[in-house]
C-alpha positions as CSV (number, residue, x, y, z in Angstrom):
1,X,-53.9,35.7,-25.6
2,X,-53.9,35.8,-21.9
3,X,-50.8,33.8,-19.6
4,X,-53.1,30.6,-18.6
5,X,-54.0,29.9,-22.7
6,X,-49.7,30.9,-23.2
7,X,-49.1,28.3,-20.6
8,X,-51.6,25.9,-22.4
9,X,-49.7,26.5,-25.8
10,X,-46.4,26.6,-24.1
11,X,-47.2,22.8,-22.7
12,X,-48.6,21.5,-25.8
13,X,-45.8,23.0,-27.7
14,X,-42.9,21.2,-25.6
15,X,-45.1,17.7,-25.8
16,X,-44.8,17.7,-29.0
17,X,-41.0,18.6,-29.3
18,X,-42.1,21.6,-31.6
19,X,-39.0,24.7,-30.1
20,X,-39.9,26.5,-33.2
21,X,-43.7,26.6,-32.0
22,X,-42.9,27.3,-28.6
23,X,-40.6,30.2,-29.2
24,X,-43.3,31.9,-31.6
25,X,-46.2,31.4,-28.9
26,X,-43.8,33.2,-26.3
27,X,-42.9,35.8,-28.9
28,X,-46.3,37.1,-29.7
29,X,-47.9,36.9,-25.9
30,X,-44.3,39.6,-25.0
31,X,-45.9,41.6,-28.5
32,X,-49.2,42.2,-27.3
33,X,-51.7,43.6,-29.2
34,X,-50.5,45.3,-32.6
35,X,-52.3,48.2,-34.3
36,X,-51.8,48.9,-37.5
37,X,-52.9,52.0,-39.4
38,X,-53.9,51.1,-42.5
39,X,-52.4,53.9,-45.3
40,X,-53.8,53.8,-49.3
41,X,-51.1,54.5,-51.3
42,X,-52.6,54.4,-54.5
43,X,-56.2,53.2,-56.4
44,X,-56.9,51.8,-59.7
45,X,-57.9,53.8,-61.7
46,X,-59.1,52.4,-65.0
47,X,-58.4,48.0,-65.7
48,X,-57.4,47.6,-69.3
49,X,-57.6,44.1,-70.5
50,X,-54.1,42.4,-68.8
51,X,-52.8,46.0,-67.1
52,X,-54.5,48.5,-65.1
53,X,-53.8,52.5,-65.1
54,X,-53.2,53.7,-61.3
55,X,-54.4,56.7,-60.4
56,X,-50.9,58.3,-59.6
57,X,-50.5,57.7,-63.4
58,X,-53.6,59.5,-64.3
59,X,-52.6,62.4,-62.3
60,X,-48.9,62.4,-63.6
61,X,-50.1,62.3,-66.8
62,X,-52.6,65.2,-65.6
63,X,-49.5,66.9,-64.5
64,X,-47.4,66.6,-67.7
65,X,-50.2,67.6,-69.6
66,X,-51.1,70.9,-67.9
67,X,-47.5,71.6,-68.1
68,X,-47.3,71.5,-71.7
69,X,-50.7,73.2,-72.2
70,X,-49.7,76.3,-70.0
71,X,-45.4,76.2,-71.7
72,X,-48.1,76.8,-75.3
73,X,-49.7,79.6,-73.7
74,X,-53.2,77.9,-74.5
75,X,-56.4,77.9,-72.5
76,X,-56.5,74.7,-70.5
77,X,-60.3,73.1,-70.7
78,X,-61.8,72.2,-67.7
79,X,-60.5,69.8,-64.9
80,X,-63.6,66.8,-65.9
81,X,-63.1,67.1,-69.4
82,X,-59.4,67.1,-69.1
83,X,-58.9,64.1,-66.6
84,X,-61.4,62.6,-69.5
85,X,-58.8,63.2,-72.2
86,X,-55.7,62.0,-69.8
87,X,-57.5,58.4,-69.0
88,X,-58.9,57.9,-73.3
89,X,-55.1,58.5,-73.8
90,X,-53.8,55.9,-71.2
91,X,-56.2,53.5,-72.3
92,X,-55.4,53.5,-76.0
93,X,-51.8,53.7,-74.8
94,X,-52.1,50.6,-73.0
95,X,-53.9,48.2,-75.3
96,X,-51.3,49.3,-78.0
97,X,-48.9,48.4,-76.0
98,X,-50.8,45.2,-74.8
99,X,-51.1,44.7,-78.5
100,X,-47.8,45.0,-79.4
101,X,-46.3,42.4,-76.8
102,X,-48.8,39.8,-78.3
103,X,-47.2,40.5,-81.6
104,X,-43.8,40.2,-80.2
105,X,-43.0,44.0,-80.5
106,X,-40.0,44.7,-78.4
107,X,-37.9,47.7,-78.0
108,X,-33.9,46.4,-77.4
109,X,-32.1,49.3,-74.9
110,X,-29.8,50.2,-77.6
111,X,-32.6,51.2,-80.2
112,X,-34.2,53.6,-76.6
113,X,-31.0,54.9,-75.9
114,X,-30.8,56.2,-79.9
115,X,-33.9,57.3,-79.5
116,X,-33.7,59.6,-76.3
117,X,-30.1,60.6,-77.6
118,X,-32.1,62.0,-80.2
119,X,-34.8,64.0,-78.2
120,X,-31.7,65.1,-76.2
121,X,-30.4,66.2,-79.8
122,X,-33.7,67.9,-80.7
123,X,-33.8,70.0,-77.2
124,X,-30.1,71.0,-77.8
125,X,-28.6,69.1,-75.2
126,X,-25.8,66.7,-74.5
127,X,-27.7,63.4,-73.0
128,X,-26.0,64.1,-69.6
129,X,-27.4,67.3,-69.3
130,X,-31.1,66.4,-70.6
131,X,-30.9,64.3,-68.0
132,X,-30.3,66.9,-65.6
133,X,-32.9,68.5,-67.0
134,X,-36.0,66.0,-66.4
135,X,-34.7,65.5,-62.5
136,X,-34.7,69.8,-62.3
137,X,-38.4,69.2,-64.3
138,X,-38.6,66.8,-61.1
139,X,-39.0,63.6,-63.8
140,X,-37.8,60.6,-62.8
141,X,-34.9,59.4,-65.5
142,X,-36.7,55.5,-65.4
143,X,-40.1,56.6,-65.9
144,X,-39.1,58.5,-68.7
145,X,-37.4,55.8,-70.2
146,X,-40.0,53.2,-69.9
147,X,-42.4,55.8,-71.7
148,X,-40.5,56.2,-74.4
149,X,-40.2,52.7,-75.0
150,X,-44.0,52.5,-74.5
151,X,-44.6,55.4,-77.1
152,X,-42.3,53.1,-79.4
153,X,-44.0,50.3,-79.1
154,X,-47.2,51.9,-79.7
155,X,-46.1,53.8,-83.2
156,X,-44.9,50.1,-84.3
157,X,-48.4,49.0,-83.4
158,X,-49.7,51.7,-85.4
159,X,-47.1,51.4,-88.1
160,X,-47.8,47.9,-88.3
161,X,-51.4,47.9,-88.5
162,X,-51.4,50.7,-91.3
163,X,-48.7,48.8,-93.1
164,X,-51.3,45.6,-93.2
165,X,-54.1,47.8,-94.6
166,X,-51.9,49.2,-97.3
167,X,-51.7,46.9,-100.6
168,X,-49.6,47.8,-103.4
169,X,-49.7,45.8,-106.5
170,X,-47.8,46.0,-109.8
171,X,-51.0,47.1,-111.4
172,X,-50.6,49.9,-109.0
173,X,-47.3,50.9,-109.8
174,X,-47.7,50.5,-113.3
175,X,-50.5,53.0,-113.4
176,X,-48.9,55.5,-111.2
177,X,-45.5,55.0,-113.7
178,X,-47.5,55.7,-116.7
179,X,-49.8,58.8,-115.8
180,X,-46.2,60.2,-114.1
């Protein structure tokens, strides 16, 4: 905006009693022009129903996964056909999960804090120092914790959905009782 349309503003601004106006008109004419560099911080990578998968989470999950594969000792299959495998995962991951908040699954903080207690447990450490250990792994405590509980509510999913299919009658257990 140049200083004649500023005055113009300015004058219409103080006819009609507006400071608020005025003072925002004089504040962006003393700005000037404003360039801003635009920065992409992350893409979508994959839209799943009511979520989407970011890229950053395909390649953290890319990350993890090479990790594990190369701690085995076992030949890693190429990049394509791995990045494949990392996004099939995610995507089942996430309509479980999906699935399991429409059927009211929830994991309570008390029943994940048993639970990584017990992968501290299984990796021979006292939870303060398994926590230790996923910041030196450079994992972020949080995200760990949130997919856990994700992994949780998926095997409930899972659990569930088996446990629908399954049908055992008193015929059933009559007939296993009597060739036993």
């Amino acid at each position: 905006m140049t200083f004649p349309d500023m005055t113009r503003v300015a004058a219409r601004c103080a006819e009609r009693g507006s400071f608020f106006l005025l003072v925002l008109a004089l504040l962006s004419a003393l700005a000037g022009p404003v360039r801003a560099e635009l920065v992409l911080l992350d893409r979508i990578a994959v839209v799943v129903d009511d979520d989407v998968i970011m890229d950053s989470d395909v390649r953290a999950r890319l990350r993890d996964v090479r990790a594990q594969i190369a701690e085995r000792g076992i030949a890693a299959p190429p990049e394509d056909v791995l990045r494949k495998q990392v996004i099939e995962r995610l995507v089942l991951e996430s309509v479980q999960v999906q699935l399991g908040s429409r059927m009211g699954v929830r994991i309570d903080d008390e029943t994940l804090n048993s639970a990584i207690a017990g992968i501290a447990r299984q990796s021979g450490l006292g939870l303060r120092e398994f926590v230790d250990s996923l910041r030196a792994e450079g994992i972020d405590y949080a995200q760990f914790r949130e997919q856990v509980r994700r992994d949780m509510v998926a095997n409930r999913v899972r659990q569930r959905r088996v446990g629908e299919r399954v049908r055992i009658t008193d015929a059933d257990v009559d007939e296993f009782l009597r060739s036993a």
